[in-house]
VOGU-3710 file (C-alpha; in Angstrom, 3 decimals, decimal comma):
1> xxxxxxxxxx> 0,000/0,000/0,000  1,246/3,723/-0,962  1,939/5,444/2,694  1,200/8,683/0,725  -2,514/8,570/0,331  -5,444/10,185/0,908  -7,644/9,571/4,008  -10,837/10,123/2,901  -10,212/7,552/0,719  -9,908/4,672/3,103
11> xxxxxxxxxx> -11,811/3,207/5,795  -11,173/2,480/9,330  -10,690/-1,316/8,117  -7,756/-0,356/6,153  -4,335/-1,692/8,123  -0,700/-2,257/7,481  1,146/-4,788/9,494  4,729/-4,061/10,401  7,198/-6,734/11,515  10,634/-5,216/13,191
21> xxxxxxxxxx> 13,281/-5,940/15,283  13,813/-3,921/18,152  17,619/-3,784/18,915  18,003/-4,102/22,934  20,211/-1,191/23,869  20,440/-0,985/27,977  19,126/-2,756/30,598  17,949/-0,906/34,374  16,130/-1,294/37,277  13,463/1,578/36,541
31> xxxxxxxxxx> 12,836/3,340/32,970  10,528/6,637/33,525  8,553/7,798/30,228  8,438/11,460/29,947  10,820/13,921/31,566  8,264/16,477/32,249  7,238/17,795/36,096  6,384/14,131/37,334  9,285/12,576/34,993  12,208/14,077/35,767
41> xxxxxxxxxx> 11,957/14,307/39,368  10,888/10,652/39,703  14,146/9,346/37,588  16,270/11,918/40,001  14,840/9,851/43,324  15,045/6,753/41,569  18,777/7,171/40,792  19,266/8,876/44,298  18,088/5,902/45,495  20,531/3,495/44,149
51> xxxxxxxxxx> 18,308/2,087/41,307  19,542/2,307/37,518  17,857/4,748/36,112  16,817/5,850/32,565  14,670/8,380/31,033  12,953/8,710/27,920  11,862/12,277/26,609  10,235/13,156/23,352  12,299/16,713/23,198  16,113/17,502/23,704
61> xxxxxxxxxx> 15,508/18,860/27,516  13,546/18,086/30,661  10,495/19,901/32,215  7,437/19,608/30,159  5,492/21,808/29,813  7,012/23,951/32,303  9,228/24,295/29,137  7,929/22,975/25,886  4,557/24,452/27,056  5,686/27,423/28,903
71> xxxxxxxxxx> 3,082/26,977/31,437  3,938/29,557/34,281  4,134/29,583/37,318  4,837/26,214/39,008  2,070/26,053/41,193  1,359/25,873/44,523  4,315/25,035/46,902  3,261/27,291/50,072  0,214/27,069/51,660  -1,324/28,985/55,132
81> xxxxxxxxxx> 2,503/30,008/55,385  3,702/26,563/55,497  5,919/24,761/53,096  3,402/21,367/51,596  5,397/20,598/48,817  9,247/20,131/49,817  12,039/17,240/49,155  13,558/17,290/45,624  11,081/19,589/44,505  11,841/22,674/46,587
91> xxxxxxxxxx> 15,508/21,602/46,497  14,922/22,695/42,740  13,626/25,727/42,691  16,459/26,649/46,121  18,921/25,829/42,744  17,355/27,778/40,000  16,709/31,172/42,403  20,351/30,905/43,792  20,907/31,284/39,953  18,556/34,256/39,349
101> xxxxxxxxxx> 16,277/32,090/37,515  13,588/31,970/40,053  11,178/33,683/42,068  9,489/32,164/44,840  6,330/34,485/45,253  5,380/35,301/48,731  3,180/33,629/50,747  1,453/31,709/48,237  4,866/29,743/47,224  4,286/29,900/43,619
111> xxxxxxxxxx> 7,329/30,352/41,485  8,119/32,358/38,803  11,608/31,610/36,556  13,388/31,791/33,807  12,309/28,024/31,234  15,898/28,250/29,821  17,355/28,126/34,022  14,895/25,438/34,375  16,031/23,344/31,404  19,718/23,694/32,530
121> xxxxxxxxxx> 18,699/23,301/36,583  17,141/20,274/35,629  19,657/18,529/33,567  22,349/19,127/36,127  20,163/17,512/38,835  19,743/14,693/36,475  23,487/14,141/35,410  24,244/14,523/38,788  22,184/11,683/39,674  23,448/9,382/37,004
131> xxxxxxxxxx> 20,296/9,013/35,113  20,636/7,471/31,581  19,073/10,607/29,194  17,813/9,370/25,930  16,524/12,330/24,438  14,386/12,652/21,175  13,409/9,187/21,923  8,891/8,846/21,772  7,743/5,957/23,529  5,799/3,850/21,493
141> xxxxxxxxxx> 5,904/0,436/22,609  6,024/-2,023/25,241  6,503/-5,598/26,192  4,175/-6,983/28,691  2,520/-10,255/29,910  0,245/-10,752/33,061  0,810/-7,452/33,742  4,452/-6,891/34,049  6,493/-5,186/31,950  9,718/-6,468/30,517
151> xxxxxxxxxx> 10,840/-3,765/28,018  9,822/0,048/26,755  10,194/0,803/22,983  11,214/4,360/21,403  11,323/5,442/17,991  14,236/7,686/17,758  16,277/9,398/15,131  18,528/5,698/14,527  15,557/3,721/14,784  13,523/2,432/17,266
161> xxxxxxxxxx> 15,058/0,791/20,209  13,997/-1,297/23,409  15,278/-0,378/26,674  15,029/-3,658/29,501  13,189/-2,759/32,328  12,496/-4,070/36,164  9,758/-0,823/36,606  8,244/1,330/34,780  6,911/4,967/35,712  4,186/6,148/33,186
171> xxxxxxxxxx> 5,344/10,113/33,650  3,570/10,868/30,023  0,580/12,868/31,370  -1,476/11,677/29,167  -0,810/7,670/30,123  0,880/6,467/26,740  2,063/3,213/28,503  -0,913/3,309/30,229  -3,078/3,001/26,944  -0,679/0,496/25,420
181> xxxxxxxxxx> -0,853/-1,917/28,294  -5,135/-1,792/28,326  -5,059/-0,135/31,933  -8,628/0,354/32,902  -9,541/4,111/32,264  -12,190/6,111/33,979  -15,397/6,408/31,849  -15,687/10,672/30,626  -17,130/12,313/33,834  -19,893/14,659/33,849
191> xxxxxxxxxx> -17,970/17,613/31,803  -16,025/17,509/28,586  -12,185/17,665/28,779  -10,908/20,633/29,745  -9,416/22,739/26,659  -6,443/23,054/25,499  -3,937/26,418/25,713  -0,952/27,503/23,661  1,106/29,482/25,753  2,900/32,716/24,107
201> xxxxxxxxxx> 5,296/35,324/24,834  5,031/39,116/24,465  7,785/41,365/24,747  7,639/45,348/24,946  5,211/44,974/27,764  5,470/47,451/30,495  5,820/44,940/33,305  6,692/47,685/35,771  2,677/48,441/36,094  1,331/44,807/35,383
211> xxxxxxxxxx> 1,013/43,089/39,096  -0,977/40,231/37,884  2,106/39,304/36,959  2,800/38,400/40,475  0,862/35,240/41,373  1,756/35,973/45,122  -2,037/36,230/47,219  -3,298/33,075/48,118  -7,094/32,944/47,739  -7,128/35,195/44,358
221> xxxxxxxxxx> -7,588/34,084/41,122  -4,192/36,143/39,604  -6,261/36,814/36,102  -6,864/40,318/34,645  -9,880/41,472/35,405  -10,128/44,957/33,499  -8,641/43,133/30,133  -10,844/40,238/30,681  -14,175/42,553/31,094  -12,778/44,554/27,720
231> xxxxxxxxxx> -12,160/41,571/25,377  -16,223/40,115/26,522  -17,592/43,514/25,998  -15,428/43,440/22,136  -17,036/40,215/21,775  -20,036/41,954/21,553  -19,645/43,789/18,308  -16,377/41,985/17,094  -14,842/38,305/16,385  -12,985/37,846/19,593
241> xxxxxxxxxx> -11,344/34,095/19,403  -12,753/32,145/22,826  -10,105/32,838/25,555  -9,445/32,172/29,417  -8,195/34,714/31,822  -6,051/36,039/30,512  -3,498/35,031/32,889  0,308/36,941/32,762  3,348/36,161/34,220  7,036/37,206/34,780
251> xxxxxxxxxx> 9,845/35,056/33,158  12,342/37,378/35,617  13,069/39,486/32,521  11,705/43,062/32,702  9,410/43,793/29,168  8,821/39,991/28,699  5,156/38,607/29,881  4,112/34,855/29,066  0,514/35,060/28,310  -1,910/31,969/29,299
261> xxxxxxxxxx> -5,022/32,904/27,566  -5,417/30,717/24,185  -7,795/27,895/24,929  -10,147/25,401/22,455  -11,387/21,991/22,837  -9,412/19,176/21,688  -8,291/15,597/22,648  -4,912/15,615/23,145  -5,137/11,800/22,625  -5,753/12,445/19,055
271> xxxxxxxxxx> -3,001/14,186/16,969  -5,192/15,160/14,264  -7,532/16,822/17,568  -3,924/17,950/18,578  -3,352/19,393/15,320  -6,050/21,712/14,638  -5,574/22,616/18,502  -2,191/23,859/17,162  -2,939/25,999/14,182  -6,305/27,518/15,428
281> xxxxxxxxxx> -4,520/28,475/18,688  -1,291/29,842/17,071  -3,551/32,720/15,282  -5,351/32,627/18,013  -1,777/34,596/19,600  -1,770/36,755/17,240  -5,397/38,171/17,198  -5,166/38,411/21,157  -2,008/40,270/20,626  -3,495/42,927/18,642
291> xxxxxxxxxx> -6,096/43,279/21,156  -4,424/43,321/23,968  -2,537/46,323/22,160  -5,788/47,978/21,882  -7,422/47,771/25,297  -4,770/48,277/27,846  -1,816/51,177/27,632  0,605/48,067/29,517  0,388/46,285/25,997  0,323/49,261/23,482
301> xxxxxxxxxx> 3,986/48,384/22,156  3,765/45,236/22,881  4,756/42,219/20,442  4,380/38,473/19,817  8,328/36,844/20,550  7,260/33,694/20,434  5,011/30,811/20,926  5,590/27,650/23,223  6,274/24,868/21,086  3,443/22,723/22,134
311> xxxxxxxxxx> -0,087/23,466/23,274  -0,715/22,968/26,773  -2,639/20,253/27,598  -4,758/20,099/30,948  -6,313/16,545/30,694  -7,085/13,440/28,407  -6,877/9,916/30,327  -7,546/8,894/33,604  -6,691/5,793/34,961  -8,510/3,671/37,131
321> xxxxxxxxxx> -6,348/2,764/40,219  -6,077/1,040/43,414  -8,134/3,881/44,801  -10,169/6,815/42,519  -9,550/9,845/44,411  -13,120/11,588/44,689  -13,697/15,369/44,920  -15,268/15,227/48,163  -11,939/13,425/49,800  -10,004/16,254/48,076
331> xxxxxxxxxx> -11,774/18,793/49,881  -12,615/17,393/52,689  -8,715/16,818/53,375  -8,903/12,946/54,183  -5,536/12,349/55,281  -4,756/8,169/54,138  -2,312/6,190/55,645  -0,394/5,538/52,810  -0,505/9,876/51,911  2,857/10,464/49,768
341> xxxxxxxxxx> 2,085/14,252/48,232  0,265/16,859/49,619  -1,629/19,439/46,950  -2,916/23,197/47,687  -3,675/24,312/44,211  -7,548/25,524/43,851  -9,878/22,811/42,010  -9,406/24,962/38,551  -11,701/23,874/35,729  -11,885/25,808/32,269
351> xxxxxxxxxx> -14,701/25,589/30,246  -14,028/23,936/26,880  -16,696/26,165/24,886  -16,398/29,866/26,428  -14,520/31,941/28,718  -15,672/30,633/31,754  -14,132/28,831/34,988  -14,772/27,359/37,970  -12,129/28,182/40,899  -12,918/26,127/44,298
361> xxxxxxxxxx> -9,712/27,694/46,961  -9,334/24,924/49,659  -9,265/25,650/53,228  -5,988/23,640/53,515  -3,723/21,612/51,183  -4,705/18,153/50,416  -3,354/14,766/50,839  -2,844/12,037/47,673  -2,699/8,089/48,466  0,080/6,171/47,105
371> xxxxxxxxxx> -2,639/3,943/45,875  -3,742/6,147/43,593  -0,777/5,719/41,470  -0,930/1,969/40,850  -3,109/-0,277/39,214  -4,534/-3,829/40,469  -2,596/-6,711/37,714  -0,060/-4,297/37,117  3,013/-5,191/39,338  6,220/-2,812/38,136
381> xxxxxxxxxx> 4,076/0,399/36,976  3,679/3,506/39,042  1,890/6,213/37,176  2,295/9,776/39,073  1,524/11,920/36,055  -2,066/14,178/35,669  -3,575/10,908/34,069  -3,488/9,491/37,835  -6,362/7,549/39,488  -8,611/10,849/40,445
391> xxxxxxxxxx> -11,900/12,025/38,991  -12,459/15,229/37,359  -12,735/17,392/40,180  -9,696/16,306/42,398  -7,591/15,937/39,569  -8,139/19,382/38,740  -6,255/20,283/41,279  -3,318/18,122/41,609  -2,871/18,457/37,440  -0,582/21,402/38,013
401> xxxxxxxxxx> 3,209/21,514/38,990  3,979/21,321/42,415  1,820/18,680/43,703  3,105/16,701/39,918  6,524/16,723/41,378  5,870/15,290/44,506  3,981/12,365/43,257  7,458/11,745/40,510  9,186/12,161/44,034  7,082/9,817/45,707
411> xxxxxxxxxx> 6,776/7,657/42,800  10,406/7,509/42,099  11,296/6,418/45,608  8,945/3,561/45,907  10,296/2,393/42,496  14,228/2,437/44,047  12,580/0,430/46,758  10,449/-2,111/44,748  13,698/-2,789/42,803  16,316/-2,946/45,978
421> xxxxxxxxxx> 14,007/-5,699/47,150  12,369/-7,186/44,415  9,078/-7,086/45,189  5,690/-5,428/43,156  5,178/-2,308/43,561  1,519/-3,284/45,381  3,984/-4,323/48,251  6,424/-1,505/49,069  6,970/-0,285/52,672  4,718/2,549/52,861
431> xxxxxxxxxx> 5,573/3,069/56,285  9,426/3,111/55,618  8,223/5,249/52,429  6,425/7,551/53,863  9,349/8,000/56,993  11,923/8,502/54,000  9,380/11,304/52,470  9,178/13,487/55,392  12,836/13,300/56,011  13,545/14,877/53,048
441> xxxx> 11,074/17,972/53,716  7,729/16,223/52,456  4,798/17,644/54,592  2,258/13,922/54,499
//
């Protein structure tokens, strides 16, 4: 069959079948897929931890979409004046501020930087560690049986290769391995997905008299408020393209803004959804630009520098673990015996068809079961990404940053453990877990 054809001209019948071999090109105790928030941390406690450790990332640095997606700040760390996300974490953002690439906005904890101080931050921590990079490597295979997983496959630019694996962490966000290996999934909740953003960059901005920029009170939603009444009056009379927010902030250069405001519906799953998320949002940057310009004197010489190069993706999967955690847990604050993370961000759901959203601030931070990051029949795979066992309205919550890193923390660990004793990961030590945790600054 011609690969160059046309797809209306086929039907969903129509297959190929492919026969390779997979050359076998390292062997270690834990392989983590995807280097973003969840990723990389995990594969730096792994390795801390005495396991070998590789890591397999789809671009040429770490971080995500802290980085590919430019999603600012990393959110929340702080909460009530009292430090609920610490350990590797915190040690991380300690490094990238004692380089001027940080800054941790007080009381609230969230934290501003520099992406290009958080790619280099990140690697360091990484090499230092002794994890295995294999950059430009896409995961798109695995070998399982009964369960357990005996190797990863990437396509990268020599081919596709097969790392050997003891444990896997699923640190893909949207639960690639996940999918591959049939995990149960969550049926759709009540609400569609939430939409898509493409994250973008203006420069001439005058940031001097723009303190949204600032994502420092707890209890506020940071967005815009004048800008965001101005563009739904516009909408009145002209074609404004469906936004959020808008949301600004500070990449600790003065002039330079990154702008969260870009949002459609799409499943991220899909990559033709993914696609024409892509294109519509990218002129999307340029028609908010222009208003922007327009409405507020901050922006009048403003420009577009540049666009993240991915959209920004808040959900897709979610898988159906030991334990689902429920909304009313979430808020409720049920602290579980086996708590490994702790998460203070507001439940934050965007509407997929307008401008709205729904912003639930908790009373206190929350606490996430290790149980919700493994899966019955599946007995060397931790998943700590946004695609973890919660429903809609808890995951909401612990989809951003901070709480992100502490479950790759948390995840990472129990992997290093699992391996050092050879057991699944069903059976780790929570206590001995959990006591490690909180040594390292982990409030659970």
């Amino acid at each position: 069959m011609n690969a160059a054809y046309n797809k209306g001209a086929l039907s969903n019948m129509d297959k190929i079948t492919q026969t390779r071999e997979v050359p076998v090109i390292g062997s270690y105790d834990v392989v983590v897929c995807g280097g973003g928030p969840a990723g990389w941390i995990a594969a730096v406690a792994s390795a801390r931890n005495g396991a070998r450790t590789a890591m397999i990332e789809q671009f040429g640095f770490p971080g995500g979409m802290a980085t590919a997606g430019l999603v600012l700040p990393i959110s929340v760390f702080t909460y009530n004046n009292k430090l609920v996300c610490g350990g590797i974490p915190w040690e991380f953002v300690n490094r990238m501020e004692a380089m001027g690439g940080a800054q941790v906005e007080k009381p609230l904890g969230n934290v501003a930087h520099d992406p290009e101080v958080y790619k280099l931050t990140a690697q360091r921590m990484l090499l230092e560690a002794g994890v295995q990079l294999h950059y430009h490597a896409t995961v798109t295979g695995c070998s399982y049986e009964n369960g357990h997983l005996t190797h990863v496959i990437m396509d990268t630019r020599s081919g596709p290769k097969a790392l050997e694996t003891r444990y896997v962490i699923d640190a893909t966000g949207d639960g690639a391995i996940c999918a591959m290996m049939h995990v149960p999934m969550q049926e759709a909740g009540d609400q569609p997905l939430q939409p898509a953003s493409l994250i973008f960059c203006l420069g001439g901005v005058d940031t001097d008299n723009l303190p949204v920029a600032h994502h420092n009170l707890q209890g506020v939603n940071m967005h815009h408020v004048p800008l965001q009444r101005a563009l739904r009056e516009l909408a009145k009379t002209e074609e404004v393209p469906q936004f959020g927010g808008p949301w600004f902030c500070h990449i600790m250069h003065d002039g330079f803004v990154l702008v969260n405001a870009t949002r459609t519906f799409a499943d991220m799953t899909n990559h033709l959804d993914a696609t024409a998320a892509e294109c519509r949002l990218r002129e999307d940057a340029y028609v908010l630009t222009e208003y922007f310009r327009r409405l507020d004197p901050v922006f009048q010489n403003c420009y577009l520098a540049y666009t993240a190069p991915v959209c920004g993706t808040r959900e897709t999967r979610h898988i159906r673990g030991a334990h689902i955690l429920t909304g009313e847990e979430y808020l409720n604050r049920v602290h579980f015996e086996d708590s490994i993370a702790r998460s203070a961000h507001p439940i934050d759901i965007h509407s997929a068809n307008d401008s709205q959203q729904r912003c639930t601030f908790l009373e206190d931070a929350a606490y996430i079961p290790y149980r919700c990051l493994v899966v019955p029949g599946f007995d060397n795979l931790i998943v700590p990404s946004r695609c973890l066992s919660a429903d809609q309205i808890a995951s909401a919550s612990i989809r951003v940053q901070a709480p992100i890193m502490c479950l790759g923390q948390a995840a990472g660990l129990a992997a290093a453990m699992c391996a050092r004793d050879g057991i699944s990961v069903h059976d780790v030590d929570i206590s001995a877990m959990r006591e490690k945790l909180i040594s390292w600054g982990v409030d659970i």
